[in-house]
C-alpha positions as CSV (number, residue, x, y, z in Angstrom):
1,X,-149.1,61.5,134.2
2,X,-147.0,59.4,132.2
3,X,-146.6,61.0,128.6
4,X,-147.7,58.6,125.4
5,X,-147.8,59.6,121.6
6,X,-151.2,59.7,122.1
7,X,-151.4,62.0,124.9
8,X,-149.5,64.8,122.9
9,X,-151.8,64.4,120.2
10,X,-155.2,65.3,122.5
11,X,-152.7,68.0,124.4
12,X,-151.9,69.7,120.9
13,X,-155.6,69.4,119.8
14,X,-157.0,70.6,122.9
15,X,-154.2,73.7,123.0
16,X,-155.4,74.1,119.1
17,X,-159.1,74.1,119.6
18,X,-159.8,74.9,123.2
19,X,-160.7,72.1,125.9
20,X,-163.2,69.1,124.6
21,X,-165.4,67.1,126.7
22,X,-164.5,63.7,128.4
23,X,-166.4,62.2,125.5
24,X,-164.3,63.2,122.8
25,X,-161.2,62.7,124.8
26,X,-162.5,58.9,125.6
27,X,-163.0,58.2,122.3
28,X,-159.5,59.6,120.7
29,X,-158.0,57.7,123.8
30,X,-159.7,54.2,122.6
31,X,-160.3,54.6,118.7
32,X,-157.7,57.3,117.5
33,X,-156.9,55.6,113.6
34,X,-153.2,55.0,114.2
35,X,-153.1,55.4,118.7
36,X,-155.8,54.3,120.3
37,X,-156.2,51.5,122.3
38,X,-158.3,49.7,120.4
39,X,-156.7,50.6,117.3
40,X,-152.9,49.3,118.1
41,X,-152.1,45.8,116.7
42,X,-151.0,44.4,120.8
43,X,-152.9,42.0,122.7
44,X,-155.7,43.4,124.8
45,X,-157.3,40.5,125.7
46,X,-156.3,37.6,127.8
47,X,-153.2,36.6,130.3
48,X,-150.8,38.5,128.3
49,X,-153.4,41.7,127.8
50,X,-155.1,43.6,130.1
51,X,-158.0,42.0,130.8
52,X,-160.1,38.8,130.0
53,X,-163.5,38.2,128.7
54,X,-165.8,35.1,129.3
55,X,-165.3,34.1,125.5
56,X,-161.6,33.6,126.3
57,X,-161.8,31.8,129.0
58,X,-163.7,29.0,127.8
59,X,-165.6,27.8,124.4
60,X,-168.4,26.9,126.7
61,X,-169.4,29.9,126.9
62,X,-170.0,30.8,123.4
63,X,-171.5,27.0,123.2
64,X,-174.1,27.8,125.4
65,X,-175.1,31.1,123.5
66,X,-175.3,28.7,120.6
67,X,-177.7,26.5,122.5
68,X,-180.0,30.0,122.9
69,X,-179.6,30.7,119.2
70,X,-180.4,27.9,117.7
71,X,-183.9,27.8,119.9
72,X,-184.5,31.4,118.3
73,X,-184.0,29.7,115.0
74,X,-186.5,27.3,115.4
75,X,-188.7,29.9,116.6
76,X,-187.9,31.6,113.4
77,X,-189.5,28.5,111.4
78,X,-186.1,27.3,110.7
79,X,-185.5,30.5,108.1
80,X,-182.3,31.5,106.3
81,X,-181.0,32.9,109.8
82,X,-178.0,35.7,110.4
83,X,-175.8,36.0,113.6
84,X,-174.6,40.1,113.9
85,X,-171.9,39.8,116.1
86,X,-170.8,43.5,117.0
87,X,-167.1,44.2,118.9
88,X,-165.9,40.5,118.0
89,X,-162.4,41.1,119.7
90,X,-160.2,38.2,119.2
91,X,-162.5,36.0,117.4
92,X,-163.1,33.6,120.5
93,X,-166.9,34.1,120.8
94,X,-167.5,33.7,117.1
95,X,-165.5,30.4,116.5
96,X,-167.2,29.1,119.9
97,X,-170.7,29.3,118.6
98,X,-169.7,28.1,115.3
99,X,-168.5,25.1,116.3
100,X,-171.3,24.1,118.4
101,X,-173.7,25.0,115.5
102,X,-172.2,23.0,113.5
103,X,-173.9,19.9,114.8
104,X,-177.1,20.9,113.6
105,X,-176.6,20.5,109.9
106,X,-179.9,21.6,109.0
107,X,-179.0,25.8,110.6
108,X,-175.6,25.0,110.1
109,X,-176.5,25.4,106.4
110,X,-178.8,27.9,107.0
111,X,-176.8,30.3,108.2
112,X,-174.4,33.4,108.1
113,X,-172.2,35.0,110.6
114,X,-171.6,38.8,110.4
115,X,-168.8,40.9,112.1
116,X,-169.0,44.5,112.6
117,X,-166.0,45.6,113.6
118,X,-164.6,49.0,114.4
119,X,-160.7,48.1,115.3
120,X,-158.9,47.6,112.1
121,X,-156.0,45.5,114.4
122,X,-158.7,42.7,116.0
123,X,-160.3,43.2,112.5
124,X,-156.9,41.4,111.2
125,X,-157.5,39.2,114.4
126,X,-160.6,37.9,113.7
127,X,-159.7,37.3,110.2
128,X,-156.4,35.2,111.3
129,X,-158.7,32.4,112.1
130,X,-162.0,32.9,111.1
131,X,-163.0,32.2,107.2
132,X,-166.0,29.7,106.7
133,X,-169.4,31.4,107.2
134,X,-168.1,34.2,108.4
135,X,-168.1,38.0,106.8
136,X,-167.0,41.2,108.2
137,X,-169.1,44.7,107.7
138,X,-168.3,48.5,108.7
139,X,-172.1,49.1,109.3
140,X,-175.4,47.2,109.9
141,X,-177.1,48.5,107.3
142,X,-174.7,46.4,104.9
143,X,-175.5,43.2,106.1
144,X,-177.9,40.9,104.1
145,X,-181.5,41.3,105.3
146,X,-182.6,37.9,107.3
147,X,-184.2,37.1,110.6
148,X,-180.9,37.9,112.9
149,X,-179.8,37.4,116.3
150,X,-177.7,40.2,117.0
151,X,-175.1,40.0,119.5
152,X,-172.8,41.9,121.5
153,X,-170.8,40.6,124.5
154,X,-168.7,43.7,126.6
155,X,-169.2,46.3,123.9
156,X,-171.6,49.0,125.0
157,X,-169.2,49.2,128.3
158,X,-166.7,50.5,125.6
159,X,-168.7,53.7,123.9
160,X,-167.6,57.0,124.9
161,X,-169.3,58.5,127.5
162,X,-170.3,62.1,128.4
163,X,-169.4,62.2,132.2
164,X,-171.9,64.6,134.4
165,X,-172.1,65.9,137.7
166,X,-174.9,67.8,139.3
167,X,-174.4,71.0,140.6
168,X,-176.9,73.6,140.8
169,X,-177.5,72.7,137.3
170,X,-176.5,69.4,135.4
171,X,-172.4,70.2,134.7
172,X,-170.7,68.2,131.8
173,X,-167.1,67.7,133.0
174,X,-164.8,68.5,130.1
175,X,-161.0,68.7,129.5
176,X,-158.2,70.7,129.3
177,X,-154.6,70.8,129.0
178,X,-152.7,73.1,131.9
179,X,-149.1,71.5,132.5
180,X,-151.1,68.4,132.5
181,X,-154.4,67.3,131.8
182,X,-157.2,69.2,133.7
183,X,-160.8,68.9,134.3
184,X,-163.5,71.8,134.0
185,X,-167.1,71.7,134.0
186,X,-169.4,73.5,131.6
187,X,-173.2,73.6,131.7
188,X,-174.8,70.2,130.3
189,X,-176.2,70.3,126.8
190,X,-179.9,69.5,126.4
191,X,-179.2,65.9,125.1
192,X,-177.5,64.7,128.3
193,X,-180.9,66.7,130.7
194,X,-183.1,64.6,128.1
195,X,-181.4,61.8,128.9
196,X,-182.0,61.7,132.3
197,X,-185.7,63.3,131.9
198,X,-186.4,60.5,130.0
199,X,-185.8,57.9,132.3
200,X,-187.3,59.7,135.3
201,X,-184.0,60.4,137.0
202,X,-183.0,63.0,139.2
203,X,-179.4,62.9,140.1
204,X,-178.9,64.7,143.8
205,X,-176.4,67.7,144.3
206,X,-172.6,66.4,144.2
207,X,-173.7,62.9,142.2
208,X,-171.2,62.2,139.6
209,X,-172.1,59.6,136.6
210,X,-171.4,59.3,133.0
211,X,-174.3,59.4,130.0
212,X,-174.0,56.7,127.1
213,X,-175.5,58.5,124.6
214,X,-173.8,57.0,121.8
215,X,-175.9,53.3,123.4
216,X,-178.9,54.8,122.7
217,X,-178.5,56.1,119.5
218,X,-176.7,52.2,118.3
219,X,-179.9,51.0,120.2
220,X,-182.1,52.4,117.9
221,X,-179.9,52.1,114.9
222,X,-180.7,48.3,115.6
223,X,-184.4,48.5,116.4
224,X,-185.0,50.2,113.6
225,X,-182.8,48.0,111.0
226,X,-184.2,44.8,112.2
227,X,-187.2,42.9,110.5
228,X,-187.3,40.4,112.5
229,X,-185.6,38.8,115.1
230,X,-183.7,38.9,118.6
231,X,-181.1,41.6,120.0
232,X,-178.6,39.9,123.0
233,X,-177.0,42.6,125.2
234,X,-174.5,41.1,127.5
235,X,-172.4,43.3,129.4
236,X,-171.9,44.6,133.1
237,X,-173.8,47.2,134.5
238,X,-177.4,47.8,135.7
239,X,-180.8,48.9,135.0
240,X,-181.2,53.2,136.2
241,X,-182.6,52.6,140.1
242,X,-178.8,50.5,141.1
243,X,-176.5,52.6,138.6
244,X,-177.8,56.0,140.5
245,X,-178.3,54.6,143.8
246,X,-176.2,56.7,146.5
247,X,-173.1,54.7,146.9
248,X,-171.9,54.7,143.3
249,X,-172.2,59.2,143.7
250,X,-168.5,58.9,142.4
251,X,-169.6,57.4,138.5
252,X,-168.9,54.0,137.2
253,X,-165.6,54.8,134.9
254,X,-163.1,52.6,135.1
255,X,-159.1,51.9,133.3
256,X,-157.9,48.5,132.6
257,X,-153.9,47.9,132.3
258,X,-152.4,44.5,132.8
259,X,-155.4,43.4,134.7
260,X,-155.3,45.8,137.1
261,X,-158.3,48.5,137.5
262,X,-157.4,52.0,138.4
263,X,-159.2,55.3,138.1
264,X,-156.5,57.5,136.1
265,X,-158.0,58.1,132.6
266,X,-155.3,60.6,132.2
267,X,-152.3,58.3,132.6
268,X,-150.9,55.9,130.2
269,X,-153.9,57.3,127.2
270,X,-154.1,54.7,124.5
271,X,-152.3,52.0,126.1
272,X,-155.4,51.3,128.6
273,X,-158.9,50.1,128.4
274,X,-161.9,52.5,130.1
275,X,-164.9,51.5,130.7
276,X,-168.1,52.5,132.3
277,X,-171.5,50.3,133.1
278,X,-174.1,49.7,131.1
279,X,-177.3,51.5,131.9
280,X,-180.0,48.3,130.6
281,X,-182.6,50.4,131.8
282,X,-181.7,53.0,128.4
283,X,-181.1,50.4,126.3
284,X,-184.8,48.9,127.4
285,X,-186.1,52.4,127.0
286,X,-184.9,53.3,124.0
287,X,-184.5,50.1,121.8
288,X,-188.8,49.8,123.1
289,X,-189.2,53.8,121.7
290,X,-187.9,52.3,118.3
291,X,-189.9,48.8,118.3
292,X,-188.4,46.0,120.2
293,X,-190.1,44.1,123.0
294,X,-188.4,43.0,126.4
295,X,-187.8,39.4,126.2
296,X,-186.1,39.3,129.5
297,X,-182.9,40.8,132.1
298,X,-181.1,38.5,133.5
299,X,-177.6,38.0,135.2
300,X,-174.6,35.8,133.2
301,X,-175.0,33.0,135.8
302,X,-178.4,32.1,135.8
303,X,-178.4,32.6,131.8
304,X,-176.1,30.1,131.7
305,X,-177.4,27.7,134.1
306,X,-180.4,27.9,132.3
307,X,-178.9,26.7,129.1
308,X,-177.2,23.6,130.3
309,X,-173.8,24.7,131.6
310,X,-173.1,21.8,134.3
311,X,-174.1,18.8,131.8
312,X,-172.4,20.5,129.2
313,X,-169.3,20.7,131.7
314,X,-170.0,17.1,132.3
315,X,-170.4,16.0,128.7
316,X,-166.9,17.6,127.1
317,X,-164.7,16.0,129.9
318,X,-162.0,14.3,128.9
319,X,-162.0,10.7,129.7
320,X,-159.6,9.3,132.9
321,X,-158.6,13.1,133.7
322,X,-161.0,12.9,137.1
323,X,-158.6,15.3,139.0
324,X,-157.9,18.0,135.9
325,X,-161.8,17.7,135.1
326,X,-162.6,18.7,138.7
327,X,-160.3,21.5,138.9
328,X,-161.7,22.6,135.6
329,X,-165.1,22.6,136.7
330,X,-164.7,24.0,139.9
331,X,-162.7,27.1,138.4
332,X,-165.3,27.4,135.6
333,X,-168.4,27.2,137.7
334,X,-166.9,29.8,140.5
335,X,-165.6,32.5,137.6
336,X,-168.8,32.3,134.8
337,X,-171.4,31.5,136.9
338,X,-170.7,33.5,140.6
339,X,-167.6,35.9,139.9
340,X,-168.0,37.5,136.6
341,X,-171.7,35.5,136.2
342,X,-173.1,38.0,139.1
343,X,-171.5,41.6,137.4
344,X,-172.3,40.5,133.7
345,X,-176.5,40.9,132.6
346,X,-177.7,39.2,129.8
347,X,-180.7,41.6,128.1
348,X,-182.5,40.0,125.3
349,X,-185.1,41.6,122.9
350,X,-186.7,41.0,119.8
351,X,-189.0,42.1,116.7
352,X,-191.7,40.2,115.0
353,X,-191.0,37.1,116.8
354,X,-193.7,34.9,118.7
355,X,-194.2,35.8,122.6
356,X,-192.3,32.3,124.3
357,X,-190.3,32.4,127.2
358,X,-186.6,32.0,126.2
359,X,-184.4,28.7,127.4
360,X,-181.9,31.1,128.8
361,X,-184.3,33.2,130.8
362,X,-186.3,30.6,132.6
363,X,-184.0,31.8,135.9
């Protein structure tokens, strides 16, 4: 284990307070105020960070989720119309779908675009180059109330999880501090067996996973402040019967450091990304417990395709640049639509809205 500021500050609390559980260690490790990853002003995102999203790689991405928003406006009647944009990271996303809106004058008008972000560094980010139309919010329940399309794009990924495995009983693995950081499991609280009760899952003896309880509770934060509108989940993971199914018996959890993945949460704490998948089948559960309907589940590559990705490709290439336009399609198509387009799901649900098939679910 290489030792960080960071890491001294969990060893002193856990030698103060006793071992905590993976939970509270994964989110001192991400969001600490002054050491957490997501809390220190360096790059994360991109070549020079430690991972990239699709938003980063190209602004057709956050075109085409333009394309899918303004058809949910028009569903809306054409109202006064909000975009909630949760986790905005560098901005990318936001500035993508802005500048395709802008050709429809009409919603272009129309409209607001909130940010609720928890990092105060990408907060600063986001800010750098991001002013017209746009508004930044600690909290949901602060933003103006419209019909909404509320977005997230590899955010739930990023909530702490409690990590589990079961034994004779469900064990919660928790940690403590021994000449190094140790794990120890202690019998799992009610809200982590509910969880699984809930969605009809038994876990066999030996199977280790992680619990998102903190998705469940932001799902139905959302269900319940919405009026009126659309929820867009896009993330990697799975719905319950894949995430549990035999082969993944080891969990999901995952680091990120200069675009490499490894499986040492313990080493180099708050200057790595972790990560686990997204259960889709909780956040269908839960999000329809608290009154939204299932639009549709699909995978990033067909939502895209469904949208319009190749004549959009087609119809933003540069003139006489045959050779760069090919190369630019061909790495495009291969990364959003088959590489990251196969591990990333696109879940979309809504409130008070009228019972159409989406655009961007027709695959």
């Amino acid at each position: 284990m290489n030792t960080t500021p960071l890491s001294k500050v969990i060893m002193q609390r856990i030698l103060r307070e006793g071992p905590i559980s993976f939970c509270d260690f994964m989110e001192m490790s991400l969001y600490n105020p002054d050491l957490g990853y997501y809390s220190a002003a360096q790059n994360k995102i991109g070549m020079n960070g430690d991972f990239y999203t699709s938003s980063t790689l190209t602004p057709v991405f956050g075109a085409l989720i333009g394309r899918q928003i303004e058809e949910m406006w028009k569903l809306a009647d054409e109202d006064p119309f909000t975009i909630v944009e949760y986790g905005a990271g560098t901005g990318s996303l936001c500035h993508s779908i802005l500048d395709f809106l802008k050709e429809n004058e009409k919603l272009y008008e129309r409209l607001n675009y909130c940010i609720i972000e928890k990092s105060p560094a990408m907060r600063e980010k986001e800010k750098s180059h991001l002013n017209e139309k746009v508004g930044w919010y600690d909290s949901i329940h602060e933003v103006p109330e419209t019909t909404c399309c509320i977005l997230s794009n590899e955010l739930v990924d990023n909530f702490s999880v409690h990590r589990v495995v079961m034994e004779e009983e469900l064990m919660e693995i928790f940690v403590d501090y021994k000449d190094g950081f140790v794990e120890l499991l202690q019998p799992a609280e009610k809200g982590l067996k509910d969880y699984l009760s809930e969605l009809k899952v038994e876990l066999p003896k030996g199977f280790r996973t992680e619990i998102n309880l903190e998705a469940t509770e932001w799902m139905k934060e959302l269900a319940i402040t919405l009026k009126r509108g659309y929820v867009i989940t896009i993330d990697y993971g799975y719905p319950s019967h894949e995430l549990y199914h035999g082969y993944r018996s080891s969990g999901t959890l995952r680091c990120y450091h200069k675009h490499r993945i490894n499986n040492h949460p313990y080493s180099s704490i708050g200057e790595q990304d972790i990560t686990s998948h997204v259960n889709f089948s909780a956040l269908c559960l839960w999000g329809f417990k608290n009154g939204l309907d299932y639009c549709g589940f699909t995978d990033q590559g067909c939502f895209l395709k469904a949208l319009g990705f190749r004549d959009y490709l087609k119809k933003i290439q540069e003139p006489g640049q045959d050779y760069l336009n090919h190369r630019k399609e061909s790495f495009l198509t291969q990364t959003l639509l088959e590489d990251m387009g196969s591990k990333f799901k696109v879940l979309i649900q809504q409130k008070g809205m009228p019972k159409k098939k989406l655009l961007g679910l027709e695959f």
